[in-house]
C-alpha positions as CSV (number, residue, x, y, z in Angstrom):
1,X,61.8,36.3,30.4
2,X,60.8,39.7,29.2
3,X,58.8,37.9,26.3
4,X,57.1,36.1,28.5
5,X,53.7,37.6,29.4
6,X,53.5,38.1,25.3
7,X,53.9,34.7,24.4
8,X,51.0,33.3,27.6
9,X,49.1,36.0,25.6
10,X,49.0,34.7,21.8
11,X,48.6,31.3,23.9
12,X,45.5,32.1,25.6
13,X,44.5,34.0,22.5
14,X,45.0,31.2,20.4
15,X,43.0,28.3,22.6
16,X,39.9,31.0,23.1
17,X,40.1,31.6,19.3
18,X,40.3,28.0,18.4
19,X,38.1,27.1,20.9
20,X,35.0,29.3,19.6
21,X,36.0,28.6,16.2
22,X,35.3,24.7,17.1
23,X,32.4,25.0,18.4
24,X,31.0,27.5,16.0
25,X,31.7,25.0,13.3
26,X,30.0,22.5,15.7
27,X,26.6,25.0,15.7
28,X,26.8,24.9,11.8
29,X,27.0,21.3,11.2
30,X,24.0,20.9,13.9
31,X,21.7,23.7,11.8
32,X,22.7,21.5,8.5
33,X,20.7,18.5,10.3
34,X,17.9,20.6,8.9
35,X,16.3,19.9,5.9
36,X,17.1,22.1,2.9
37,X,15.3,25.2,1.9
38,X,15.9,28.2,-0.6
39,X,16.0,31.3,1.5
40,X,18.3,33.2,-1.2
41,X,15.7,35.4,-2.6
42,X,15.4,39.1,-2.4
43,X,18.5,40.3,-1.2
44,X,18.0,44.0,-1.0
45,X,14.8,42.8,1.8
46,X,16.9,40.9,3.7
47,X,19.6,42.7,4.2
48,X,16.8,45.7,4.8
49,X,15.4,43.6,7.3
50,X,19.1,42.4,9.1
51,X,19.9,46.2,9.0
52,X,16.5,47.5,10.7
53,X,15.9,44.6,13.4
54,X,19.0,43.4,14.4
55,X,21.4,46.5,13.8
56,X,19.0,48.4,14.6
57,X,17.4,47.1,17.5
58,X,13.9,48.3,15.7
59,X,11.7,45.4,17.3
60,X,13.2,46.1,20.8
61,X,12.1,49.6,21.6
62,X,8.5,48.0,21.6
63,X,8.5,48.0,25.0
64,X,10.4,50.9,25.9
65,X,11.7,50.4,29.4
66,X,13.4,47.4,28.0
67,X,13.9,48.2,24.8
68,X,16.0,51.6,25.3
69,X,18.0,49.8,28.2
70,X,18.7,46.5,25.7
71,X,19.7,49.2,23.2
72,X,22.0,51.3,25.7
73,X,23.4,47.5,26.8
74,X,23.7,46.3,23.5
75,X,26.1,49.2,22.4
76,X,27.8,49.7,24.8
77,X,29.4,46.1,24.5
78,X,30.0,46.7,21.2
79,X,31.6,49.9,21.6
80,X,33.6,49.0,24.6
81,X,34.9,45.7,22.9
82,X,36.7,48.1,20.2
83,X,39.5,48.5,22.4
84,X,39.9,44.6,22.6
85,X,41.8,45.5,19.4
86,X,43.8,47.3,21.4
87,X,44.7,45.3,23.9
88,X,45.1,42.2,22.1
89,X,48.1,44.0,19.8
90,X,49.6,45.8,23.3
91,X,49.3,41.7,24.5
92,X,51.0,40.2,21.6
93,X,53.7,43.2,20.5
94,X,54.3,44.2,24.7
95,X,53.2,47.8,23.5
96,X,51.3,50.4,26.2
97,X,48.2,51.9,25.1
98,X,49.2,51.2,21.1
99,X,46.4,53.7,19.8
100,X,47.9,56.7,22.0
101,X,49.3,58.0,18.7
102,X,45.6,59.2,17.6
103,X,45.8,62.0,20.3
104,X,43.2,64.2,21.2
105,X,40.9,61.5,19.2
106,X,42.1,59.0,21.3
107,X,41.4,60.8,24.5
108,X,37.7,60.9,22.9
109,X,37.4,56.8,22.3
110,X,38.3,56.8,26.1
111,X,35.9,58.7,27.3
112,X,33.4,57.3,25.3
113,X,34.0,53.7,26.1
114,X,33.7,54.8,30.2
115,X,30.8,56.4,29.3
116,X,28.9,53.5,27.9
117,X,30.9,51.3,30.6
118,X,29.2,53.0,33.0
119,X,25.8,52.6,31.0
120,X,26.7,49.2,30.2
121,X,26.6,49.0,34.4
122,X,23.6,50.8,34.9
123,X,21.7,48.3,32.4
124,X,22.9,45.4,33.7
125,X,21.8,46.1,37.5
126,X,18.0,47.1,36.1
127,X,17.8,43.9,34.3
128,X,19.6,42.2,37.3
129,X,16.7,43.8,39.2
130,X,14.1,42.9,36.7
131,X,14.7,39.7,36.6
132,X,15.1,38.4,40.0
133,X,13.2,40.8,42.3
134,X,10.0,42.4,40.3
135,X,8.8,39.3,39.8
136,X,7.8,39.9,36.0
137,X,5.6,37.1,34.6
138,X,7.4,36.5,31.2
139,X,10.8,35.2,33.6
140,X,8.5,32.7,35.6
141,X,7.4,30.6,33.0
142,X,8.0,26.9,33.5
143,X,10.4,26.3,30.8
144,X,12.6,29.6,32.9
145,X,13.3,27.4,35.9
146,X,16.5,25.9,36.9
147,X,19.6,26.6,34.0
148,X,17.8,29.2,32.2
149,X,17.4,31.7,34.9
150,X,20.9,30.8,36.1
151,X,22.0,31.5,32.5
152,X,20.4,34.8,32.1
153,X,21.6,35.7,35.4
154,X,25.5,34.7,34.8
155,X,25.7,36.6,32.1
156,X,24.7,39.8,33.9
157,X,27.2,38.9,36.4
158,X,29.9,38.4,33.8
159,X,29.2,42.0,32.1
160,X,29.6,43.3,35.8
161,X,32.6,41.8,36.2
162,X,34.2,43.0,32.7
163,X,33.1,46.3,32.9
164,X,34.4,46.7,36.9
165,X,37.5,45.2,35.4
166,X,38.1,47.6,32.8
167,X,37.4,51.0,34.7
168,X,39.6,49.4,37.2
169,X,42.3,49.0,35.0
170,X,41.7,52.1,33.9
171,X,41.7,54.0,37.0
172,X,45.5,52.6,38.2
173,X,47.1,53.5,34.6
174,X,45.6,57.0,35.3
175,X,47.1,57.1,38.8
176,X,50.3,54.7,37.7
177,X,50.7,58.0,34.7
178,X,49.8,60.5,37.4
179,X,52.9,59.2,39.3
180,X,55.2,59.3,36.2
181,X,55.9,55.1,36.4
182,X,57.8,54.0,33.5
183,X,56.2,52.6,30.5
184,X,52.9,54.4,31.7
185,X,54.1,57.9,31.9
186,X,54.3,60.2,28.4
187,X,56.1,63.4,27.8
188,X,52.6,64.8,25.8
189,X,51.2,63.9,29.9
190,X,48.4,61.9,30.0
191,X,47.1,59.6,27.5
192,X,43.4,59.3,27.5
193,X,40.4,60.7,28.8
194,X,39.1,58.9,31.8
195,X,35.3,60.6,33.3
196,X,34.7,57.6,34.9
197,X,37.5,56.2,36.8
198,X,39.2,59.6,37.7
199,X,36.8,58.9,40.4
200,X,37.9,55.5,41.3
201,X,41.1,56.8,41.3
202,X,41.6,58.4,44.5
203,X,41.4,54.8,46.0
204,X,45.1,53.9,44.7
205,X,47.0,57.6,45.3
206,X,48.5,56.2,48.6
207,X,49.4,52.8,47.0
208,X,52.8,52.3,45.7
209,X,53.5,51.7,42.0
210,X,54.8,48.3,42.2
211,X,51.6,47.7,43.9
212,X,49.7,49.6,41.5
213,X,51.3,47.8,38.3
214,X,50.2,44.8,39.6
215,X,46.2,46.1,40.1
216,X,46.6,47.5,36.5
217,X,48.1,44.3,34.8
218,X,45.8,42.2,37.0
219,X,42.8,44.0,36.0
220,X,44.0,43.8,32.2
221,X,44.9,40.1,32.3
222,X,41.4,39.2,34.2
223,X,39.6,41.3,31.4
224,X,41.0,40.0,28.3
225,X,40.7,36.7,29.9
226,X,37.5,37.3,30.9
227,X,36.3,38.3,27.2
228,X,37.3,35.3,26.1
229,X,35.4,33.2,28.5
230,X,32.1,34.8,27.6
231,X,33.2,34.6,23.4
232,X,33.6,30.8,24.4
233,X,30.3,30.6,26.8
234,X,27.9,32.4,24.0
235,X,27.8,28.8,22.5
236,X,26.1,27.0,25.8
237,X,24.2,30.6,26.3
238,X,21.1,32.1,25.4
239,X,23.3,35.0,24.3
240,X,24.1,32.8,21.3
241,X,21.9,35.8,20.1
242,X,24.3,37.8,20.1
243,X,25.9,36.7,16.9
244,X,23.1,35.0,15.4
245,X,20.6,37.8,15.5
246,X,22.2,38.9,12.1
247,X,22.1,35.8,10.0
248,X,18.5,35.0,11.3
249,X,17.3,38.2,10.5
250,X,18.5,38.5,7.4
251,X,17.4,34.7,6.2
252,X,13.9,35.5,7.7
253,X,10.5,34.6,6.4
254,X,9.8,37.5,3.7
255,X,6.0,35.6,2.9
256,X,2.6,37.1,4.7
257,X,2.5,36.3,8.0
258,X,-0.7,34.5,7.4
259,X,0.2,32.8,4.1
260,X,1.3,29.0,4.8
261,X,3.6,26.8,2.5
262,X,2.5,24.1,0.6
263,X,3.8,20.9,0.3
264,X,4.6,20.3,-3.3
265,X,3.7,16.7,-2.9
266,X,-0.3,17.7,-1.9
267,X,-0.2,20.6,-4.4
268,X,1.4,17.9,-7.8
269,X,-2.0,15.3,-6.6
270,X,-4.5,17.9,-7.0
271,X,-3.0,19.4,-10.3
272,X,-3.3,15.4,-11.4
273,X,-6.8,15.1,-10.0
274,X,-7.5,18.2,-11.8
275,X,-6.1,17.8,-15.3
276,X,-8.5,16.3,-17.3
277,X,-5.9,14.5,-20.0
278,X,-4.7,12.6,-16.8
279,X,-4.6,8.8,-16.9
280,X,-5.6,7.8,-13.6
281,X,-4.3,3.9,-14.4
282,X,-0.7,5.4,-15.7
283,X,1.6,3.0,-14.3
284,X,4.6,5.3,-12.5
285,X,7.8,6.1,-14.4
286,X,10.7,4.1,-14.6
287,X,12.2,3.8,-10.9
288,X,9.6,6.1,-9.4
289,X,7.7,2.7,-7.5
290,X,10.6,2.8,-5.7
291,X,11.4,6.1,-4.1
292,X,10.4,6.8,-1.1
293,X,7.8,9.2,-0.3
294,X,8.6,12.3,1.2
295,X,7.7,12.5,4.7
296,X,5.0,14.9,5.6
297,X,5.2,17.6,8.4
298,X,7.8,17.1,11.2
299,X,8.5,14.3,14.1
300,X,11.8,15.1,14.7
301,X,14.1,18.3,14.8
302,X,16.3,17.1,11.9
303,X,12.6,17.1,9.6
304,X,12.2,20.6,10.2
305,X,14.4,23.1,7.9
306,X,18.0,24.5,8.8
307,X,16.2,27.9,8.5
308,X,13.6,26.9,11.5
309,X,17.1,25.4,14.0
310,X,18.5,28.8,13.6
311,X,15.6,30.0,14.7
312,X,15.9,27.6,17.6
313,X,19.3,28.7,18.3
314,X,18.8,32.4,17.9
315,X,16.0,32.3,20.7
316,X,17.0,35.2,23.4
317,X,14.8,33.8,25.7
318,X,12.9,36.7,26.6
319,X,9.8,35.7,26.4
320,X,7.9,38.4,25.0
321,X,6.3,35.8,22.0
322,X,5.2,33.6,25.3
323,X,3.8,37.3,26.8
324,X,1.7,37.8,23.5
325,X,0.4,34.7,23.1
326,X,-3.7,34.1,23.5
327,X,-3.4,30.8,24.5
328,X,-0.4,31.2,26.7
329,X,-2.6,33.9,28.7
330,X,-5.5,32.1,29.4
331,X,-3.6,29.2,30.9
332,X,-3.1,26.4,28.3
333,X,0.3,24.8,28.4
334,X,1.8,26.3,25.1
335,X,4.8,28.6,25.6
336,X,6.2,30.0,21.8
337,X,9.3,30.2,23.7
338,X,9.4,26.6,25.1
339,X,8.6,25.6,21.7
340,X,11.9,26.8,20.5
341,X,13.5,26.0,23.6
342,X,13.4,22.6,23.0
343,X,14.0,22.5,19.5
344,X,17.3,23.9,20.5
345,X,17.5,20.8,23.3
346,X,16.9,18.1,21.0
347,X,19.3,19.4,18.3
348,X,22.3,19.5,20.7
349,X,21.3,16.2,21.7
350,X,21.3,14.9,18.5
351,X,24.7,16.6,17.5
352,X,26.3,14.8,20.4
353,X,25.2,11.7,19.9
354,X,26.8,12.4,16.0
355,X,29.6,13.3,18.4
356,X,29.6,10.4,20.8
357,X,29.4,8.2,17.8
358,X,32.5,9.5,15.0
359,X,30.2,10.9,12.9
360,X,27.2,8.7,13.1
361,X,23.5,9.0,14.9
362,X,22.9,5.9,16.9
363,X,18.9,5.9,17.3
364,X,18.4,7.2,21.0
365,X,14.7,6.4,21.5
366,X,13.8,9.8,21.1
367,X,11.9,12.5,19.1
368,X,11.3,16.6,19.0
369,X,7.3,15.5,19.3
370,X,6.1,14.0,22.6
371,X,9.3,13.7,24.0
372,X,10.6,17.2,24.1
373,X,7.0,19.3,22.7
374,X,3.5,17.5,23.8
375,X,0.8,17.3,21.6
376,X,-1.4,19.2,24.0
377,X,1.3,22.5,23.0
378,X,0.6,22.2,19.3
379,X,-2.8,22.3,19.9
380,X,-3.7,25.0,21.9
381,X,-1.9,27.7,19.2
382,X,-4.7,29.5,17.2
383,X,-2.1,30.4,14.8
384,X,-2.4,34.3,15.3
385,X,1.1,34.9,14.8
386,X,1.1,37.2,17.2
387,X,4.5,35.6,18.8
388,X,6.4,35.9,15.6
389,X,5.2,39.5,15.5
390,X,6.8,40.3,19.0
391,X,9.9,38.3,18.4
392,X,12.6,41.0,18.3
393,X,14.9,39.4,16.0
394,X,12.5,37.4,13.8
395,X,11.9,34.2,15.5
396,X,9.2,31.8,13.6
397,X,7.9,29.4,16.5
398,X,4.5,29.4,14.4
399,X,6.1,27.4,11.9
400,X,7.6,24.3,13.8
401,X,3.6,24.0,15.7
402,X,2.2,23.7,12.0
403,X,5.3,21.5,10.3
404,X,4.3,19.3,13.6
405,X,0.8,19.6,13.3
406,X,0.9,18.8,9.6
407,X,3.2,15.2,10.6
408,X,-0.2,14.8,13.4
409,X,-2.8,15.2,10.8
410,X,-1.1,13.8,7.6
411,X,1.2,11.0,9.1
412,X,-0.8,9.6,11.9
413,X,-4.6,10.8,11.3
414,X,-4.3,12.3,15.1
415,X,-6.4,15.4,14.8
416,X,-8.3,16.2,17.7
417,X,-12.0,15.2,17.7
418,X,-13.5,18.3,16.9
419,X,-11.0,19.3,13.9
420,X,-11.8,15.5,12.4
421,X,-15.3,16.1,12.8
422,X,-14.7,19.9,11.0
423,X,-12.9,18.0,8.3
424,X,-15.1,15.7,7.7
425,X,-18.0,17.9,6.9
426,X,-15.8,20.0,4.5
427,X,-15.3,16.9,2.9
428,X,-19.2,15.9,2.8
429,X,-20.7,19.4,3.3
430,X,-18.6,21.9,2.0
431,X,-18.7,23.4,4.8
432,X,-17.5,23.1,8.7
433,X,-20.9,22.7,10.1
434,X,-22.4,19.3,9.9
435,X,-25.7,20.0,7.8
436,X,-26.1,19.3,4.3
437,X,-25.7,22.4,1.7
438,X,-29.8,22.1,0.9
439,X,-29.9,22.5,5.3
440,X,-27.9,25.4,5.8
441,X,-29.7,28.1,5.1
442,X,-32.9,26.5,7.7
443,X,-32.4,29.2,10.7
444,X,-33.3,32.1,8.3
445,X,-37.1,31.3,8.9
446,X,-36.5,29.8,12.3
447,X,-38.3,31.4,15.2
């Protein structure tokens, strides 16, 4: 019976493991629905660019008040979570404290993790705050209604709860070593430095230590427990983030912001129309007549590139590329963040119908345009990028308005009116304006 506790431990560990790894392998077959594109150039960028924005946090401290908080939250998880090693070996070997060996370096890593746990804390309940009582306009948006807020807000709660948990625990093996209980006690006296919970610890002196084992291996169970829960919840959560800030950032767009892709299709008929050896009459090559031609723009999620859904699935949901945007601010319906929002809807729907059907999709009816974005989003963006500048970890929703604006214009001749009409008279004029090029210089000498 003694081995007991260790082998429910390796058992949870094992179904939280395998269940993350499932699903992660879930999230990459979904982002391979994309189309493929060659972001394997310049290395040394990239990983410049993963380094400074998401290790980093450079795009964060923007906005300071957030930003330094974010930053405070952000390590402090990561720090803290070092002693999950830890506690995962004490859990599988029955061990106490395995690390204790390190000594007077170990009494630091203690003291450090409370430290941030009690940052970690403080972060949470001004975000908690921030989000539910100040009313700020970026967590108000439309598309934030409903599971998104309750998202954002469970995940608070659940970094509450882990960081109440561990102090907790910490706290009762300071008073359980305090009391000399066996298997917490040490002859060097006691292990670790605790600033934080030596003042929750005062509330267990009068308890007794049976009762006080049971608060301590309570609190440790729930925690490690807990830990896995939220590794396993990052896939149906906005804090996806979390682990694909790195990958997204480093397989960024390196181009101009301004400078749009051409489609190699568009760019081989003007090189023909230009050459002047062409043979216009040239019948096709062998097999060519029946290829089929490659689809212009995007319709549908699985048209955009696997580059553009991890985009989608990175998305923190903050909303500061909604804050920034022109047209978002003077009341039109776009929101950059909806726009990637539902990206990330329509490729989970697609992957479980794959699901639902062994393998295969069975046509649902659907599509990422007019279904999930309307028409009346991609066309109030005046293509500033200024939400791809703001995006912290180097979201491109600018990219999936144009790949659907291109299928619009190229597919289905569905320009608005006024960019036909601007069209058009490039096409006759040369110009946007809808005078002839011997006209256009008239208002010079006009009263």
């Amino acid at each position: 019976m003694q081995y007991l506790p260790n082998i429910l431990f390796v058992i949870a560990l094992a179904a939280g493991v395998g269940f993350f790894v499932f699903n992660i392998k879930k999230l990459i077959r979904n982002i391979k629905l994309g189309r493929d594109e060659d972001r394997t150039d310049n290395k040394a960028q990239r990983f410049k660019n993963m380094a400074k924005i998401a290790l980093g946090q450079y795009k964060m401290v923007v906005r300071p008040v957030s930003g330094i908080i974010h930053v405070l939250v952000y390590l402090g998880f990561i720090i803290i979570n070092l002693e999950v090693l830890e506690i995962i070996i004490d859990g599988i070997f029955g061990t106490h404290r395995i690390f204790s060996f390190l000594g007077g370096f170990y009494d630091f890593l203690i003291a450090v993790f409370e430290i941030f746990a009690l940052l970690v804390l403080v972060g949470v309940i001004i975000f908690w705050i921030r989000r539910n009582i100040l009313h700020i306009k970026r967590f108000l948006n439309r598309e934030m209604k409903g599971w998104p807020k309750l998202d954002a807000n469970l995940i608070l709660y659940f970094e509450v709860v882990l960081m109440l948990l561990f102090l907790t625990m910490n706290a009762a093996d300071l008073t359980l070593q305090t009391k000399g209980a066996e298997h917490y006690a040490s002859a060097e006296g006691i292990v670790g430095a605790f600033p934080i919970s030596q003042f929750i610890a005062p509330l267990f002196e009068n308890l007794s230590i049976p009762t006080l084992i049971l608060i301590e291996r309570a609190a440790w169970w729930i925690h490690i427990l807990g830990i896995l829960v939220f590794l396993n919840y990052l896939y149906y959560s906005k804090h996806l983030h979390i682990l694909l800030a790195f990958p997204n950032t480093y397989f960024a767009r390196l181009k101009p912001q301004g400078q749009f892709d051409n489609l190699e299709a568009v760019t081989n008929e003007v090189k023909l129309m230009m050459d002047p050896e062409a043979d216009p009459y040239a019948m096709p090559e062998e097999g060519a007549e029946d290829e089929v031609p490659a689809k212009f723009g995007a319709s549908e999620a699985t048209d955009l590139s696997w580059a553009q859904l991890l985009n989608a699935y990175t998305c923190t949901e903050c909303g500061r590329c909604t804050s920034e945007c022109p047209a978002n601010q003077t009341g039109k319906k776009l929101s950059p963040r909806r726009i990637m929002m539902a990206t990330r809807d329509r490729i989970e729907d697609i992957g479980k119908n794959i699901d639902a059907n062994k393998g295969t999709f069975k046509e649902d009816g659907k599509q990422l345009l007019d279904d999930y974005i309307s028409r009346e989003e991609l066309w109030a963006c005046t293509t500033c990028n200024a939400c791809v500048e703001a995006c912290p970890v180097g979201i491109n929703p600018l990219s999936i308005i144009m790949d659907m604006r291109q299928y619009l214009v190229m597919e289905q001749s569905a320009a608005p009116t006024d960019l036909n009409n601007a069209m058009t008279n490039i096409e006759n004029n040369a110009a946007p304006w809808p005078f002839n090029q011997m006209d256009r210089a008239n208002w010079i000498s006009e009263n």
